[in-house]
N, C-alpha and C positions, 0 to 999 in steps of 0.2 A: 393092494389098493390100486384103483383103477390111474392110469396114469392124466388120463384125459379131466378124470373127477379135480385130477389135484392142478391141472392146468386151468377149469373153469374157475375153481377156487380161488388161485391167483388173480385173474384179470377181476373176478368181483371184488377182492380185495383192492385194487388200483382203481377200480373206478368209482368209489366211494367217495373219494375226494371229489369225484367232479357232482356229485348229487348232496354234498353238504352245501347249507345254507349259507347265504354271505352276510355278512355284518353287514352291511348299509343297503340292505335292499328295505325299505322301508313297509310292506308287505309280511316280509320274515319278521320286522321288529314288533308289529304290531301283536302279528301271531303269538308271538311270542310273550309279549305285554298281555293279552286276553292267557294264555297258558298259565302264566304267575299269576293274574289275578281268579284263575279260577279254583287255580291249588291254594291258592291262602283262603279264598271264602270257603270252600272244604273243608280246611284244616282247623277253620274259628270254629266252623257247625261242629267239628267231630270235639275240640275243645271243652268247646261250650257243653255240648250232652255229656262229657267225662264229668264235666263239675257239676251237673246237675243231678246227676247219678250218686256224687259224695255229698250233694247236699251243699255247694259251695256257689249254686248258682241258681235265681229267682226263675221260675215259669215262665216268666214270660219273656225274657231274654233267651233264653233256647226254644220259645216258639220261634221267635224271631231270627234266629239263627239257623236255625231248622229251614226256614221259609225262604231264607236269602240262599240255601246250599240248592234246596229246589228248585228256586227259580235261575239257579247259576246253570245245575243241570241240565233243564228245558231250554235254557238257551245254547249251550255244548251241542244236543241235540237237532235243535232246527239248525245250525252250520252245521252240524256232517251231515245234516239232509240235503242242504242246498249245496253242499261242495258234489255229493254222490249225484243229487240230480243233475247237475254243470256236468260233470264226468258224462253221464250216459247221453247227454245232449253230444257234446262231441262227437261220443261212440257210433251214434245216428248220424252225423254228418257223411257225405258221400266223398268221396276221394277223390 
């Protein structure tokens, strides 16, 4: 093993701490509030169509379930469009 591989290895593992997120940055809290609430609308829609599959849940509460994971999606979506567009805006900036 190359000795330089295991020297990069190190310092990435050290600066990890400096790129994790801070509890009271109110930016990270929020992200993080939109992350939970998008894993839980998810997780009812994936719910919901298991009992609807055994027969334990009405039509049309899993349209509706169905439609709320969709439209959680689409919104997941347009943020990583606009975070990625922000990104190459930068990228374009002159130095």
């Amino acid at each position: 093993m190359d000795i330089q591989s295991l020297s990069a290895a190190g310092k990435y593992a050290a600066s990890r701490a400096a790129t994790k997120p801070t509890e009271g940055s109110a930016a990270g809290a929020a992200f993080m509030d939109f992350a939970k609430d998008f894993g839980a609308t998810l997780k009812a829609g994936e719910d919901t169509s298991l009992a609807a599959m055994t027969g334990n849940a009405d039509p049309h509460s899993l349209v509706q379930a169905l439609s709320q994971a969709e439209l959680a999606v689409e919104t997941a979506v347009t943020v990583r469009d606009k975070v990625v567009e922000a990104y190459q805006e930068i990228l374009r900036m002159p130095v």
